[in-house]
mmCIF file of the protein (N, C-alpha, C, O) and its ligand, coordinates in Angstrom:
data_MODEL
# 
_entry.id   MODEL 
# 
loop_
_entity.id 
_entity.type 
_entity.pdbx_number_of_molecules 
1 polymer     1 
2 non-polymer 1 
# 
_entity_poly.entity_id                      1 
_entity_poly.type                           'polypeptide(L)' 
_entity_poly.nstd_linkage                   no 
_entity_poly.nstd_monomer                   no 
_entity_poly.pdbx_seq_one_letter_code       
;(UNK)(UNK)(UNK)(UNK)(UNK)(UNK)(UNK)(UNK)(UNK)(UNK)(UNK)(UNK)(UNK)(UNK)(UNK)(UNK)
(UNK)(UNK)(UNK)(UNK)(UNK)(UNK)(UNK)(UNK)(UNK)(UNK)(UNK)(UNK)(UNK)(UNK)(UNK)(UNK)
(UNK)(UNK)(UNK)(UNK)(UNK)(UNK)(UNK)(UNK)(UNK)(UNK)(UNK)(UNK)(UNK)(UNK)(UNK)(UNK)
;
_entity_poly.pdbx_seq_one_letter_code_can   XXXXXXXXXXXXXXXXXXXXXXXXXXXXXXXXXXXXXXXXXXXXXXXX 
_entity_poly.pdbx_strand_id                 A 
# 
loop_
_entity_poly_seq.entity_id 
_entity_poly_seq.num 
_entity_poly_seq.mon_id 
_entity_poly_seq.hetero 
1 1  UNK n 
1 2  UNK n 
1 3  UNK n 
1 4  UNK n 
1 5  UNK n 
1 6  UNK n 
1 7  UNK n 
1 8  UNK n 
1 9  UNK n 
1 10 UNK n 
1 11 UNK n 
1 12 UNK n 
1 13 UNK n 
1 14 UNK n 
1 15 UNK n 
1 16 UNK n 
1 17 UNK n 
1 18 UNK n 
1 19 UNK n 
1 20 UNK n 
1 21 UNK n 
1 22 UNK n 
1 23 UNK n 
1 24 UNK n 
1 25 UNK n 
1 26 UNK n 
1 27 UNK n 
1 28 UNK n 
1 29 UNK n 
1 30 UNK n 
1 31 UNK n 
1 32 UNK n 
1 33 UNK n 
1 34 UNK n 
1 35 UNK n 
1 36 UNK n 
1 37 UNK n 
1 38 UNK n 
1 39 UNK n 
1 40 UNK n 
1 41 UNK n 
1 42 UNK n 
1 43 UNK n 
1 44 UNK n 
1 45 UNK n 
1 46 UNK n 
1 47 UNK n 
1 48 UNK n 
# 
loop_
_struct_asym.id 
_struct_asym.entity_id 
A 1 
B 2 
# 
loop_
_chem_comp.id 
_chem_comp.type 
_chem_comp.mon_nstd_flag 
UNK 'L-peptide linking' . 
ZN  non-polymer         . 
# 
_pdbx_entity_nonpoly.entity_id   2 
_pdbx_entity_nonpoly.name        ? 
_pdbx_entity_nonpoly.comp_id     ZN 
# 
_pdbx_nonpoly_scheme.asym_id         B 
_pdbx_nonpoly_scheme.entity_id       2 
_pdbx_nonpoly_scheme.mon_id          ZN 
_pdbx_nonpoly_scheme.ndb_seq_num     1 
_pdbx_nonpoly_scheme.pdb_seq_num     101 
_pdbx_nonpoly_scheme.auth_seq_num    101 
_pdbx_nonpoly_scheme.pdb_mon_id      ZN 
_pdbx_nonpoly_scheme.auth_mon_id     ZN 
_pdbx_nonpoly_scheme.pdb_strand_id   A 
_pdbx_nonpoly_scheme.pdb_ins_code    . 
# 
loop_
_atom_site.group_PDB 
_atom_site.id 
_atom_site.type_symbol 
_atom_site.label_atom_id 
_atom_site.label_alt_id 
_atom_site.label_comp_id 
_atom_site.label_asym_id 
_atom_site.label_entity_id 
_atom_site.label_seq_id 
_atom_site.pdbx_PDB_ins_code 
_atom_site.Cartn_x 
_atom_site.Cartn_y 
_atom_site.Cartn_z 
_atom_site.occupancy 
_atom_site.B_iso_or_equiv 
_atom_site.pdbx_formal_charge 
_atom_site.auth_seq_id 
_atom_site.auth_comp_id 
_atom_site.auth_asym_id 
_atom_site.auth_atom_id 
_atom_site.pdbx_PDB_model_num 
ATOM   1   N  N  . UNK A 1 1  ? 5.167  14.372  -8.606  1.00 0.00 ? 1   UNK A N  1 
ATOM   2   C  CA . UNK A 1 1  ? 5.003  13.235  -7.694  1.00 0.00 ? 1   UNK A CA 1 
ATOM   3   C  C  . UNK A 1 1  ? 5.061  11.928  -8.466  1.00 0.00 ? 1   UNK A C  1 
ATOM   4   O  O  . UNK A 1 1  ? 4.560  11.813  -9.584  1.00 0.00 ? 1   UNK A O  1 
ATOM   5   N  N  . UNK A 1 2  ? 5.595  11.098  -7.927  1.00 0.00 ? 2   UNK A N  1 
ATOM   6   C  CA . UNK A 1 2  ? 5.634  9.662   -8.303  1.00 0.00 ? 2   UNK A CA 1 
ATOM   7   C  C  . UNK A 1 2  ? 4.486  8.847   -7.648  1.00 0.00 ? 2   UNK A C  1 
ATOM   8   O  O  . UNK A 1 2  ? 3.748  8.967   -6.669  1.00 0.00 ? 2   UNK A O  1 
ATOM   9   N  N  . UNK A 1 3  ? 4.711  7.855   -8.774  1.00 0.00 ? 3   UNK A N  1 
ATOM   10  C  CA . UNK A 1 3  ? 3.314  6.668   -8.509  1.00 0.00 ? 3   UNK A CA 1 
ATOM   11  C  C  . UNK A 1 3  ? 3.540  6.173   -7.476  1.00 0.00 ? 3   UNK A C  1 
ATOM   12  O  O  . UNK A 1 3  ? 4.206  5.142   -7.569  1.00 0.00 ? 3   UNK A O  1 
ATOM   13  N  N  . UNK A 1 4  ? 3.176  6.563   -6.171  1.00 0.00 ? 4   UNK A N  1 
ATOM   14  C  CA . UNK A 1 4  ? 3.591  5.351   -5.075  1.00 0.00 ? 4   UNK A CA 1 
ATOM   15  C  C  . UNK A 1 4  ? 3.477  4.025   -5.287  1.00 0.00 ? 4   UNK A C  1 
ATOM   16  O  O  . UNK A 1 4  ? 4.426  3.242   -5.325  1.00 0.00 ? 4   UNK A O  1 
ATOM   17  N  N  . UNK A 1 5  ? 1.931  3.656   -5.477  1.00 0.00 ? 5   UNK A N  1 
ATOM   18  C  CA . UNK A 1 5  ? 1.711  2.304   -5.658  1.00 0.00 ? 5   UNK A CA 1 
ATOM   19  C  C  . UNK A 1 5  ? 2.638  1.801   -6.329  1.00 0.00 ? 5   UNK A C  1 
ATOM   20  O  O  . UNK A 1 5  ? 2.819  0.668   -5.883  1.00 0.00 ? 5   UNK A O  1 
ATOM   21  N  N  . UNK A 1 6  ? 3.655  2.110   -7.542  1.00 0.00 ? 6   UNK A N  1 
ATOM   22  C  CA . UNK A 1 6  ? 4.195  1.110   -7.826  1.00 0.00 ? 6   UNK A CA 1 
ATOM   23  C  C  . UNK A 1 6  ? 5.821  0.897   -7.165  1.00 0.00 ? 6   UNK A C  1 
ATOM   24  O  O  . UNK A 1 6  ? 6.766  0.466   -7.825  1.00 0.00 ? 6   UNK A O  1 
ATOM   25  N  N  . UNK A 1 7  ? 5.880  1.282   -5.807  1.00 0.00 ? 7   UNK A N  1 
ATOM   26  C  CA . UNK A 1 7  ? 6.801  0.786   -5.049  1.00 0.00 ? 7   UNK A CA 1 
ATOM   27  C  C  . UNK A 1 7  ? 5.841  -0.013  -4.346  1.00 0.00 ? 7   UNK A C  1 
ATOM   28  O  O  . UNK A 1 7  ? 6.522  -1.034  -4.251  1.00 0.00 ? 7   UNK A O  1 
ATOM   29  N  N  . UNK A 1 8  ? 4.936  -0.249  -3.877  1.00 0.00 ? 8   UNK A N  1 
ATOM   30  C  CA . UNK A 1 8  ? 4.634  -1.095  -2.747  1.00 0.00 ? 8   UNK A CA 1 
ATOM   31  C  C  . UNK A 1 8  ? 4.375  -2.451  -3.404  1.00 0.00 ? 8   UNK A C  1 
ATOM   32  O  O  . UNK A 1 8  ? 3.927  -2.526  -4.548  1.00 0.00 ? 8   UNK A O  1 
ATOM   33  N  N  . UNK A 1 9  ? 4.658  -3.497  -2.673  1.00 0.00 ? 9   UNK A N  1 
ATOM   34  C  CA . UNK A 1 9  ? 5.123  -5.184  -3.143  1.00 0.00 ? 9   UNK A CA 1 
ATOM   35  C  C  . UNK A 1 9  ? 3.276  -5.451  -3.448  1.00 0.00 ? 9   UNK A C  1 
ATOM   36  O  O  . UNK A 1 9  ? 2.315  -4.905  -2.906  1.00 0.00 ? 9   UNK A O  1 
ATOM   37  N  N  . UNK A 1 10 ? 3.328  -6.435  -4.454  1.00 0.00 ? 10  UNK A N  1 
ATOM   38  C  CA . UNK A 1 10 ? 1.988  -7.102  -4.319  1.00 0.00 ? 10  UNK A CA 1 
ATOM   39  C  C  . UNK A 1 10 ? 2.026  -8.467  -4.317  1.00 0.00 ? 10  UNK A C  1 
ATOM   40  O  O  . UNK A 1 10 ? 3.095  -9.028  -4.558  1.00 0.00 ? 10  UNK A O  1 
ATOM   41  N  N  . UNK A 1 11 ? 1.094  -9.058  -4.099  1.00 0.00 ? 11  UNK A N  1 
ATOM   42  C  CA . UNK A 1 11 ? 1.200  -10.563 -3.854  1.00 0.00 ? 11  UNK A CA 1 
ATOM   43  C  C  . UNK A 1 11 ? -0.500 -10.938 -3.592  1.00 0.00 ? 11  UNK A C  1 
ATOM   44  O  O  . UNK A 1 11 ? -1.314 -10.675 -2.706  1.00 0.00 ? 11  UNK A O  1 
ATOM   45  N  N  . UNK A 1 12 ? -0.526 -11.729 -4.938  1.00 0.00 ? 12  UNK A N  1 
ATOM   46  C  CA . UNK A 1 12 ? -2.076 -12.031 -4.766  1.00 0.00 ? 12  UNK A CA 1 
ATOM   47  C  C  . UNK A 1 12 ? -2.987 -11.272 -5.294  1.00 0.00 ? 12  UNK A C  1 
ATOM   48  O  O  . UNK A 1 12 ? -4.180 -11.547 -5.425  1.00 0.00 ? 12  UNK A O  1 
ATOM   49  N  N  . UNK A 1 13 ? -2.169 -9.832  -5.756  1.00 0.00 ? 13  UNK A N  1 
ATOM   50  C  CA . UNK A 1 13 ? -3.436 -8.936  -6.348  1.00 0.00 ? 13  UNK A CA 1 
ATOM   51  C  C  . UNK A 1 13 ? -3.494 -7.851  -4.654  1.00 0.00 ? 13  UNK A C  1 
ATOM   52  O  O  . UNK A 1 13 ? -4.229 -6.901  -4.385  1.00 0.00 ? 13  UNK A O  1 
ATOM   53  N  N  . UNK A 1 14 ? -2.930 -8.195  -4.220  1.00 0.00 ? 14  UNK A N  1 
ATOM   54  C  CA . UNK A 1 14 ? -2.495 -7.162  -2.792  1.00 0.00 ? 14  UNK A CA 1 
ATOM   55  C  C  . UNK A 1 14 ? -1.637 -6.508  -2.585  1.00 0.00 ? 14  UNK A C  1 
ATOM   56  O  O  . UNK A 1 14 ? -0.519 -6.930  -2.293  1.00 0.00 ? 14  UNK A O  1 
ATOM   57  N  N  . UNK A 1 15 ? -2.115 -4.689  -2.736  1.00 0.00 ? 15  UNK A N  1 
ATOM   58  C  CA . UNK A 1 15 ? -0.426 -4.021  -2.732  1.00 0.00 ? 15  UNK A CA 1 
ATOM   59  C  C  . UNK A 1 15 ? -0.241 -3.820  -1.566  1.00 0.00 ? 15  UNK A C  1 
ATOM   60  O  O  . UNK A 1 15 ? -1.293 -3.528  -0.998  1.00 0.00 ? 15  UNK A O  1 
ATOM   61  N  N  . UNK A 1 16 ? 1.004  -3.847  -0.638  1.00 0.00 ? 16  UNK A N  1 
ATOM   62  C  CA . UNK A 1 16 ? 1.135  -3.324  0.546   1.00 0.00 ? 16  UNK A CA 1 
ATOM   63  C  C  . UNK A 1 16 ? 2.683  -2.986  0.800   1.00 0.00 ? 16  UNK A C  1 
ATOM   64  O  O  . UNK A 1 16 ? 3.640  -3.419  0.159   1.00 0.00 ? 16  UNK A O  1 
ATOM   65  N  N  . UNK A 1 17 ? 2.693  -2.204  1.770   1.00 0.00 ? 17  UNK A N  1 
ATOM   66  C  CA . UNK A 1 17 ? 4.275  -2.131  2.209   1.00 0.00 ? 17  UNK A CA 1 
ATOM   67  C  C  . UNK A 1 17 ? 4.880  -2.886  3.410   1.00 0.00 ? 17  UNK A C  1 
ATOM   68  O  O  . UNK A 1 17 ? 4.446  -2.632  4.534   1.00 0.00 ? 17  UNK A O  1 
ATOM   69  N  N  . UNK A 1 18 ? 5.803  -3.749  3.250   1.00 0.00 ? 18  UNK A N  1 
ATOM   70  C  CA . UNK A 1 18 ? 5.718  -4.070  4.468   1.00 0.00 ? 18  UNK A CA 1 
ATOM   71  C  C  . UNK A 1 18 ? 6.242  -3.072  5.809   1.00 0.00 ? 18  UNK A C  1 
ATOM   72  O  O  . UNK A 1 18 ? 6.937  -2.060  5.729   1.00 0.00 ? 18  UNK A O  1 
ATOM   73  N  N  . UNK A 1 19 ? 5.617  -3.766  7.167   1.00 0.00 ? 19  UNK A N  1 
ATOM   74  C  CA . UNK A 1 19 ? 6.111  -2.689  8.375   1.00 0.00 ? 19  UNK A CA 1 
ATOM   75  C  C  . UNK A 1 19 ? 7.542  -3.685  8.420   1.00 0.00 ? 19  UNK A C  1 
ATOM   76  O  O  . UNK A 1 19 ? 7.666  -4.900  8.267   1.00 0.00 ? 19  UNK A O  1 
ATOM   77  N  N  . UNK A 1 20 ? 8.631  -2.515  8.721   1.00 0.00 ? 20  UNK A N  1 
ATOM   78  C  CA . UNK A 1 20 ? 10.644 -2.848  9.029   1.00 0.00 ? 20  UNK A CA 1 
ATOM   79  C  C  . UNK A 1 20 ? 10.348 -3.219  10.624  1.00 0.00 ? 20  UNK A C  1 
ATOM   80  O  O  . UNK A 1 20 ? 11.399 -3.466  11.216  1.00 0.00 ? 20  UNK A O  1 
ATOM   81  N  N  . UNK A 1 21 ? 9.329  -3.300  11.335  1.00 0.00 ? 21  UNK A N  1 
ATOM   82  C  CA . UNK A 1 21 ? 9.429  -3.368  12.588  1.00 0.00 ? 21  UNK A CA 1 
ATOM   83  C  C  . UNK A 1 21 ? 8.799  -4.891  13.136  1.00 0.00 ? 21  UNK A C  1 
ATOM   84  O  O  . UNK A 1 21 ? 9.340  -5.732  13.853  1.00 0.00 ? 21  UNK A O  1 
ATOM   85  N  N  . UNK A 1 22 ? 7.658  -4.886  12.603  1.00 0.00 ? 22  UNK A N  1 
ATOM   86  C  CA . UNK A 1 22 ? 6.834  -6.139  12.690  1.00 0.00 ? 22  UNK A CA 1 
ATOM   87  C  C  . UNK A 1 22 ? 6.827  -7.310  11.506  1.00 0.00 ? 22  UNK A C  1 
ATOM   88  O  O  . UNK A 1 22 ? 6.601  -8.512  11.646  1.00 0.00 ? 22  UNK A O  1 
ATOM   89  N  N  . UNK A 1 23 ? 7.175  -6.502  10.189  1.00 0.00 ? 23  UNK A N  1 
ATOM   90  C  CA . UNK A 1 23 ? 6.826  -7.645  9.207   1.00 0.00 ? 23  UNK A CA 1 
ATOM   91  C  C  . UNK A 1 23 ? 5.593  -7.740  8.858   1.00 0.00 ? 23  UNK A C  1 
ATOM   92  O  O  . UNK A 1 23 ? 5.329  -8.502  7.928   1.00 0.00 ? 23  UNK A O  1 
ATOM   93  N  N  . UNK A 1 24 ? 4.612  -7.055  9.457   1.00 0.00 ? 24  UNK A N  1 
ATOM   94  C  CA . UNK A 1 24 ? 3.045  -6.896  9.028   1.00 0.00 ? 24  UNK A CA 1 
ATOM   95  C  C  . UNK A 1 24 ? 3.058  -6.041  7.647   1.00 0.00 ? 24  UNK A C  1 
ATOM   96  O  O  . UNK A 1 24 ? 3.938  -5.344  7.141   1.00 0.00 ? 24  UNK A O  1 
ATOM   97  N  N  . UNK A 1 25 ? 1.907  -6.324  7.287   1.00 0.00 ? 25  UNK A N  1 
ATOM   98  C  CA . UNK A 1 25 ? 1.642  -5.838  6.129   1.00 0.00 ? 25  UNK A CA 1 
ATOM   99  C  C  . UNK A 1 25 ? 1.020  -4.505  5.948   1.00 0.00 ? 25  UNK A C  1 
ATOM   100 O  O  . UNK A 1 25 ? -0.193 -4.714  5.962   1.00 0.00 ? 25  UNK A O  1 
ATOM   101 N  N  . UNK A 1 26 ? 1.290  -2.975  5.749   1.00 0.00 ? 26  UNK A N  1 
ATOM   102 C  CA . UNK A 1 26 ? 0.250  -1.870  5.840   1.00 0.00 ? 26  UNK A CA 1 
ATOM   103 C  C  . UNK A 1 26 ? -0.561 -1.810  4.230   1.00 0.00 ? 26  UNK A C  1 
ATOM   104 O  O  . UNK A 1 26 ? -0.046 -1.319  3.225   1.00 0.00 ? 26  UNK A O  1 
ATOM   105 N  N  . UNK A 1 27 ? -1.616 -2.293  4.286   1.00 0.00 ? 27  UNK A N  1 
ATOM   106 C  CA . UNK A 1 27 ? -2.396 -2.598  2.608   1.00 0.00 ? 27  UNK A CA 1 
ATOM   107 C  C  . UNK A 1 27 ? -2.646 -0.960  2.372   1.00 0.00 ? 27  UNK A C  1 
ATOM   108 O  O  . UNK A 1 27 ? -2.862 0.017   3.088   1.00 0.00 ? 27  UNK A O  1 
ATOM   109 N  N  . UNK A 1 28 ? -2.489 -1.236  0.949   1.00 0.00 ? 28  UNK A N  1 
ATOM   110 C  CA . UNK A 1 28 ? -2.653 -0.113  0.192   1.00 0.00 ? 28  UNK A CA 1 
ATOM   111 C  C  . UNK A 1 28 ? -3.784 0.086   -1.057  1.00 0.00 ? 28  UNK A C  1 
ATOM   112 O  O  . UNK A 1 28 ? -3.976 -1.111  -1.266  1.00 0.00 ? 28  UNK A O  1 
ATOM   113 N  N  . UNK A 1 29 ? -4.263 0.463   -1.588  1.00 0.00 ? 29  UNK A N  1 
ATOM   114 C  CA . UNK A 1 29 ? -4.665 0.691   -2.934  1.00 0.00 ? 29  UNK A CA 1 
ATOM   115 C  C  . UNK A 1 29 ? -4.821 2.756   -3.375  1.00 0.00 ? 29  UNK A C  1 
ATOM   116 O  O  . UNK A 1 29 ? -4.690 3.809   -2.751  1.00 0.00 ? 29  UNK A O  1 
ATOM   117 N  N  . UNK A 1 30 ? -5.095 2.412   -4.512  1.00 0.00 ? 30  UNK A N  1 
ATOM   118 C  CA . UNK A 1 30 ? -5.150 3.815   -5.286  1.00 0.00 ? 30  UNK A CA 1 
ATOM   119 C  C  . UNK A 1 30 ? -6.776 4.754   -4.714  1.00 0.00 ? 30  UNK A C  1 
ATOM   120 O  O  . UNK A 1 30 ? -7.783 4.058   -4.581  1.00 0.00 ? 30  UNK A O  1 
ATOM   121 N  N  . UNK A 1 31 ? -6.848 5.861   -4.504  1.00 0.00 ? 31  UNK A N  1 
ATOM   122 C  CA . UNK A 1 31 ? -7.955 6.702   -4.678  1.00 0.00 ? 31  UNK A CA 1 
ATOM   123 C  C  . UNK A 1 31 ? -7.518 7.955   -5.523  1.00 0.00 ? 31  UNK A C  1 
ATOM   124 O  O  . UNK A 1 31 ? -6.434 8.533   -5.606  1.00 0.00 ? 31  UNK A O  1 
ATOM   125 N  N  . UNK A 1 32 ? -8.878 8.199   -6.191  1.00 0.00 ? 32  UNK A N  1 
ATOM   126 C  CA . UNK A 1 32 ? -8.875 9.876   -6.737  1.00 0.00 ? 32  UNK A CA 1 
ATOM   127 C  C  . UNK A 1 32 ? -9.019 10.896  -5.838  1.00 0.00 ? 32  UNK A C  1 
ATOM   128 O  O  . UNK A 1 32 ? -9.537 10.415  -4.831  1.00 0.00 ? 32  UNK A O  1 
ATOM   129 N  N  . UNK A 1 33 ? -8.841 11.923  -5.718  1.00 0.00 ? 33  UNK A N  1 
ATOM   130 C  CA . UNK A 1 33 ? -8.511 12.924  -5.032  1.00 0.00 ? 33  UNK A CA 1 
ATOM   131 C  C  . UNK A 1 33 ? -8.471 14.323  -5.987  1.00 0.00 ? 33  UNK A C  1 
ATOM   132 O  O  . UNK A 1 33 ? -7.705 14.402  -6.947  1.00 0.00 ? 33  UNK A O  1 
ATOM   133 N  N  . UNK A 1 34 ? -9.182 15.166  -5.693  1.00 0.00 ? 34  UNK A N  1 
ATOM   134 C  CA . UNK A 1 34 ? -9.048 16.549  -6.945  1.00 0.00 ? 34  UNK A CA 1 
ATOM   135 C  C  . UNK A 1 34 ? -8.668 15.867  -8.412  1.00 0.00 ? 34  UNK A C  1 
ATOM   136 O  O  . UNK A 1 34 ? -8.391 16.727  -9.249  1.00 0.00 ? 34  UNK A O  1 
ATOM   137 N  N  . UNK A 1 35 ? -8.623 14.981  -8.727  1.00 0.00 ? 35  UNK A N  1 
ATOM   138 C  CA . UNK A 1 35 ? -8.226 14.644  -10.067 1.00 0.00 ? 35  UNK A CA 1 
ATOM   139 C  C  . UNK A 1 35 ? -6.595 13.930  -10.007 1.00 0.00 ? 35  UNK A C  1 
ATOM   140 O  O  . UNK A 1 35 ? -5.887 13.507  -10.921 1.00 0.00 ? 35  UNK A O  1 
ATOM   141 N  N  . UNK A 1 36 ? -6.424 13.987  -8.921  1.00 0.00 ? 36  UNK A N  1 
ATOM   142 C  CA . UNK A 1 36 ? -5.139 13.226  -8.819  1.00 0.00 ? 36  UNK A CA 1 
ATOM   143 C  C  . UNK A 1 36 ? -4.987 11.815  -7.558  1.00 0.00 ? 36  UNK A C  1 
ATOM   144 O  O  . UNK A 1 36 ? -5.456 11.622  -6.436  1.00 0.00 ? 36  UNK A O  1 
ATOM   145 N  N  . UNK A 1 37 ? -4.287 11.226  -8.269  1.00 0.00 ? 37  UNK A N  1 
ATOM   146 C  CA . UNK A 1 37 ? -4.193 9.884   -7.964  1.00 0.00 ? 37  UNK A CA 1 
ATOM   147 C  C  . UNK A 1 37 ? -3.673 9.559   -6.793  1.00 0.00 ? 37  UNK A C  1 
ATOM   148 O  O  . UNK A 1 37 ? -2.457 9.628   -6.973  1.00 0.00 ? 37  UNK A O  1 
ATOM   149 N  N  . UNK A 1 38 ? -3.991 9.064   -5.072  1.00 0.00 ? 38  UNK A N  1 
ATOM   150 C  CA . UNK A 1 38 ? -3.150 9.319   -4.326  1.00 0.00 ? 38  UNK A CA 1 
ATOM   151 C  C  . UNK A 1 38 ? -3.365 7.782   -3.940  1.00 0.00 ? 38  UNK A C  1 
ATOM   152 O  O  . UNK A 1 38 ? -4.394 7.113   -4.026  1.00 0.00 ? 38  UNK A O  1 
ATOM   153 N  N  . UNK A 1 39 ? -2.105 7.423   -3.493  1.00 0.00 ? 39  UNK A N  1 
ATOM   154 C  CA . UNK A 1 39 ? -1.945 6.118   -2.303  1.00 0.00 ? 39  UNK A CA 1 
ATOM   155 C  C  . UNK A 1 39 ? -2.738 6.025   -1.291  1.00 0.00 ? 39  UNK A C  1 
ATOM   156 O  O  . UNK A 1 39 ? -2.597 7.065   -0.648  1.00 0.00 ? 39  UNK A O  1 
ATOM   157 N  N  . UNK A 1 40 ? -3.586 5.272   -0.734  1.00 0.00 ? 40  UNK A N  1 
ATOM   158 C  CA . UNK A 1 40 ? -4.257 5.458   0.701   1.00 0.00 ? 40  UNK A CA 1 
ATOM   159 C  C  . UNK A 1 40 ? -3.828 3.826   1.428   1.00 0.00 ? 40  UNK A C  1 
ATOM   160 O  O  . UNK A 1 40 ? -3.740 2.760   0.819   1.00 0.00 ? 40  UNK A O  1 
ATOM   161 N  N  . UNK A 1 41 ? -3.589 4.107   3.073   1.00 0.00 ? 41  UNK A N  1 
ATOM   162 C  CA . UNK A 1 41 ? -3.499 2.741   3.357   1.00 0.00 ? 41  UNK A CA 1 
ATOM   163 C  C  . UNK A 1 41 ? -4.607 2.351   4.153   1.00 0.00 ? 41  UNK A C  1 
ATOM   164 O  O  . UNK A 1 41 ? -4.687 2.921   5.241   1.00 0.00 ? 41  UNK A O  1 
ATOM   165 N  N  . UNK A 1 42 ? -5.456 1.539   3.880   1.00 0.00 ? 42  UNK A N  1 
ATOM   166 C  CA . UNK A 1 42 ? -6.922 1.167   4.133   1.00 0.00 ? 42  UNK A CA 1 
ATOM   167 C  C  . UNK A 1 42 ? -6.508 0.264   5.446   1.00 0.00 ? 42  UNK A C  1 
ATOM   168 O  O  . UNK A 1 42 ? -7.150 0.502   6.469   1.00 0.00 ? 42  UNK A O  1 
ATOM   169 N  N  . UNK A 1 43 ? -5.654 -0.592  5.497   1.00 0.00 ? 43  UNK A N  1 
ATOM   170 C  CA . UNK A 1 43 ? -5.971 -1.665  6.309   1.00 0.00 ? 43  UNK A CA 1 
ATOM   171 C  C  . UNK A 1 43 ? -4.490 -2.229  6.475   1.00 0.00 ? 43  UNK A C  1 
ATOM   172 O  O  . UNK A 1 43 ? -3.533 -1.705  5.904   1.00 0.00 ? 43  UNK A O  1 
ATOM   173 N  N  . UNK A 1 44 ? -4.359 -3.600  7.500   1.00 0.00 ? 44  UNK A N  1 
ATOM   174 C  CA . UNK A 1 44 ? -2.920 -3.722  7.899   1.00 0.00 ? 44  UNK A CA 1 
ATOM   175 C  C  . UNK A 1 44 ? -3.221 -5.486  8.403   1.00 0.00 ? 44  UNK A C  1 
ATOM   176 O  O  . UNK A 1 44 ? -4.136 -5.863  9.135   1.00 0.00 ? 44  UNK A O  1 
ATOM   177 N  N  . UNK A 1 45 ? -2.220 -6.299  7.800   1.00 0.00 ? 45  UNK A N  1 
ATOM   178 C  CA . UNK A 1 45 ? -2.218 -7.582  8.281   1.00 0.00 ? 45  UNK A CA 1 
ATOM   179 C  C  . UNK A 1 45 ? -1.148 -7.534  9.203   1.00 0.00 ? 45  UNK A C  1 
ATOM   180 O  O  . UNK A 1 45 ? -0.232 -6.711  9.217   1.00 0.00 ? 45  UNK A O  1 
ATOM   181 N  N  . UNK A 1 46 ? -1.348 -8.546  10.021  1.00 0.00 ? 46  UNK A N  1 
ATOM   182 C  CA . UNK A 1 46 ? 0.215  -8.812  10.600  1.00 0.00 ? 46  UNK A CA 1 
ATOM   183 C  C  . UNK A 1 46 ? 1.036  -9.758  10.239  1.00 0.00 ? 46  UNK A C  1 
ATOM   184 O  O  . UNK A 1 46 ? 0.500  -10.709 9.670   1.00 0.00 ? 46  UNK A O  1 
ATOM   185 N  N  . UNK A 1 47 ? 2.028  -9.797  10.369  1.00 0.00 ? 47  UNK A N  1 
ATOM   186 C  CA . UNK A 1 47 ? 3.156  -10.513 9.493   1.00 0.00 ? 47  UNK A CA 1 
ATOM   187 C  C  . UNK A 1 47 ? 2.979  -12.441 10.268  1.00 0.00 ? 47  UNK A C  1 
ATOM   188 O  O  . UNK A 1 47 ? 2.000  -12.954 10.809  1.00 0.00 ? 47  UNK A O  1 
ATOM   189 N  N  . UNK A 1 48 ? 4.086  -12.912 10.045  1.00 0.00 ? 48  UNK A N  1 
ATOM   190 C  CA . UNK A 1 48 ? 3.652  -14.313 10.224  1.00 0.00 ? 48  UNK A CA 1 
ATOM   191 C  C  . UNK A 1 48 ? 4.466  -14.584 11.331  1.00 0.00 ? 48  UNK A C  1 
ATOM   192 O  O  . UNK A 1 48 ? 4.442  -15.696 11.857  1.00 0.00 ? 48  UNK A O  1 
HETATM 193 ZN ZN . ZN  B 2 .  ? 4.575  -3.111  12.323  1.00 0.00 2 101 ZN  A ZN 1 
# 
């Protein structure tokens, strides 16, 4: 598996992906999991 996080854009110290539909933001950061590192998306701005 690949590092997700380091596809998703940051800005500000904020990783997120943007949504192709809205332009909102789906926020991301890292959690542990069994010892492995997974992407989680916590939270979601909306775009401008
Ligand atoms: Zn959206």
């Amino acid at each position: 598996m690949g590092n997700m996080i380091l596809l998703a854009d940051e800005v500000e110290g904020k990783r997120f992906f943007p949504c192709p539909k809205c332009r909102g933001r789906n926020l991301v950061d890292e959690v542990e999991h069994g010892g492995r590192t997974r992407v989680r998306v916590f939270g979601f701005e909306p775009g401008e």
